[in-house]
Structures are given as structure tokens and as C-alpha cells.
C-alpha positions, 0 to 999 in steps of 0.5 A: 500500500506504499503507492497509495497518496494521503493527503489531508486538506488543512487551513494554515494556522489550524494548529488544533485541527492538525494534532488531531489528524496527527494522533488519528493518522499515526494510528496507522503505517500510513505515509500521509502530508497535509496540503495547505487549503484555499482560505476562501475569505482571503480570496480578493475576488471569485475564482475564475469558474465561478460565475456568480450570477448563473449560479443564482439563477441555476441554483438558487443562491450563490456560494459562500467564499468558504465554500469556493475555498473548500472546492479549490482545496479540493480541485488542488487536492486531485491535481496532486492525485494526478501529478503523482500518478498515484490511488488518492485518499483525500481527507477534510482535517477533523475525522475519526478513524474507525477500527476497520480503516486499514483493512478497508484500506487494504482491501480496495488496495487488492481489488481495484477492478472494484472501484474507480471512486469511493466514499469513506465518509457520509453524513446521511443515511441512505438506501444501498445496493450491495456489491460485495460483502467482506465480512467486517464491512461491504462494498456498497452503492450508495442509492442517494447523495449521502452528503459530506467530503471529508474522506474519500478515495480516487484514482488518477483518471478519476481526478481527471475528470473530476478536475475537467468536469469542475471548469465551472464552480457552481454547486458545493463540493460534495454535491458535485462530487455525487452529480452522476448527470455531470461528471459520469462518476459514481462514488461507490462507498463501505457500510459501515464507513470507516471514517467518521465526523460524529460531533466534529464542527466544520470550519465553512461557519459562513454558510447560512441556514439554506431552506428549500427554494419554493414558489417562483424563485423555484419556478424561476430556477427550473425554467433556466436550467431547461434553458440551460440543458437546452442551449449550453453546450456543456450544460450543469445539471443535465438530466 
């Protein structure tokens, strides 16, 4: 497993954050390095994929800059995947491990014919399709967007086409990561995952209480984003 990359996305000064991904991670033999995330409130001006005014009307409601930050992380996070040419786990900075990783680990290791992408990591319960069951833990397809980004595991051709899908930033990290219609990626997952956020506070404390677009501001979004599949040629939520 000496080939696998970890790599732990971390703000500069999170020194807390830090010391507890170091006692989790020394938990295992693993070879890991923390790579500085993008403070999004430090930004002077929107990423260049971001376009601001498409998104309000195609979402809803415009991205936070913490949340613009956590996507570029992670944009920089798979360019690394691809410069080494090496299977990835990508981690946010404050997780538990849970007894079963290394072997989770080391199982997706030994059966890459499995996988392209996998889930470590979930906030919400959601149905699953089983795929293979390994005693302690299974290999799962997850029937729903069980939401959240801060374990998960890819190859090199996956990040990819998660890097040239995400020319355009216009929905938050983990949503994008599990917009199947988009990318044509599907993020397999372990029930039970072997990383786990219980109690864990996130460090985006800029984004607001999101209530479900309703009534004409709902209406509105649908009628853009059928003109959108209709006319774009690359469009962001097709169907």
C-alpha cells in the first residue's frame, strides 16, 4: 500500500485541527502530508469558474467564499492525485478513524477492478445496493447523495475528470462530487464507513441556514436550467 497518496486538506494556522489528524493518522503505517487549503475569505475576488450570477439563477443562491475555498482545496487536492500518478485518499482535517480503516484500506488496495471512486465518509443515511460483502464491512452503492467530503478515495483518471468536469464552480463540493448527470462518476462507498465526523464542527461557519427554494424563485430556477440543458453546450445539471 506504499503507492497509495494521503493527503489531508488543512487551513494554515489550524494548529488544533492538525494534532488531531496527527494522533488519528499515526494510528496507522500510513505515509500521509497535509496540503495547505484555499482560505476562501482571503480570496480578493471569485475564482475564475465561478460565475456568480448563473449560479443564482441555476441554483438558487450563490456560494459562500468558504465554500469556493473548500472546492479549490479540493480541485488542488486531485491535481496532486494526478501529478503523482498515484490511488488518492483525500481527507477534510477533523475525522475519526474507525477500527476497520486499514483493512478497508487494504482491501480496495487488492481489488481495484472494484472501484474507480469511493466514499469513506457520509453524513446521511441512505438506501444501498450491495456489491460485495467482506465480512467486517461491504462494498456498497450508495442509492442517494449521502452528503459530506471529508474522506474519500480516487484514482488518477478519476481526478481527471473530476478536475475537467469542475471548469465551472457552481454547486458545493460534495454535491458535485455525487452529480452522476455531470461528471459520469459514481462514488461507490463501505457500510459501515470507516471514517467518521460524529460531533466534529466544520470550519465553512459562513454558510447560512439554506431552506428549500419554493414558489417562483423555484419556478424561476427550473425554467433556466431547461434553458440551460437546452442551449449550453456543456450544460450543469443535465438530466
Amino acid at each position: 500500500m506504499s503507492d497509495i497518496q494521503i493527503l489531508v486538506i488543512s487551513l494554515a494556522g489550524s494548529d488544533e485541527r492538525k494534532k488531531k489528524v496527527q494522533s488519528e493518522l499515526d494510528k496507522t503505517k500510513f505515509t500521509w502530508r497535509f496540503l495547505e487549503a484555499v482560505r476562501g475569505s482571503s480570496l480578493e475576488k471569485p475564482p475564475v469558474e465561478y460565475k456568480a450570477d448563473k449560479v443564482r439563477g441555476l441554483l438558487g443562491f450563490e456560494l459562500t467564499p468558504n465554500e469556493l475555498g473548500c472546492f479549490l482545496s479540493h480541485k488542488n487536492a486531485w491535481q496532486a492525485c494526478v501529478d503523482k500518478d498515484a490511488i488518492t485518499i483525500i481527507f477534510e482535517d477533523d475525522f475519526y478513524l474507525q477500527p476497520h480503516f486499514v483493512n478497508v484500506v487494504q482491501f480496495l488496495s487488492n481489488n481495484l477492478e472494484l472501484w474507480n471512486a469511493i466514499r469513506l465518509q457520509g453524513l446521511s443515511s441512505v438506501s444501498q445496493e450491495l456489491i460485495k460483502d467482506v465480512g467486517e464491512f461491504s462494498l456498497v452503492r450508495n442509492l442517494g447523495d449521502a452528503v459530506g467530503a471529508t474522506a474519500y478515495m480516487i484514482k488518477p483518471h478519476v481526478a481527471k475528470i473530476l478536475i475537467a468536469a469542475s471548469r465551472d464552480i457552481y454547486e458545493p463540493l460534495d454535491h458535485f462530487l455525487e452529480h452522476h448527470q455531470k461528471h459520469q462518476l459514481t462514488f461507490l462507498a463501505i457500510n459501515p464507513y470507516p471514517v467518521d465526523i460524529t460531533g466534529v464542527e466544520t470550519t465553512i461557519t459562513d454558510r447560512p441556514g439554506r431552506q428549500p427554494i419554493k414558489g417562483l424563485a423555484k419556478i424561476s430556477r427550473s425554467i433556466l436550467r431547461a434553458l440551460d440543458r437546452w442551449f449550453s453546450k456543456n450544460p450543469w445539471f443535465p438530466k
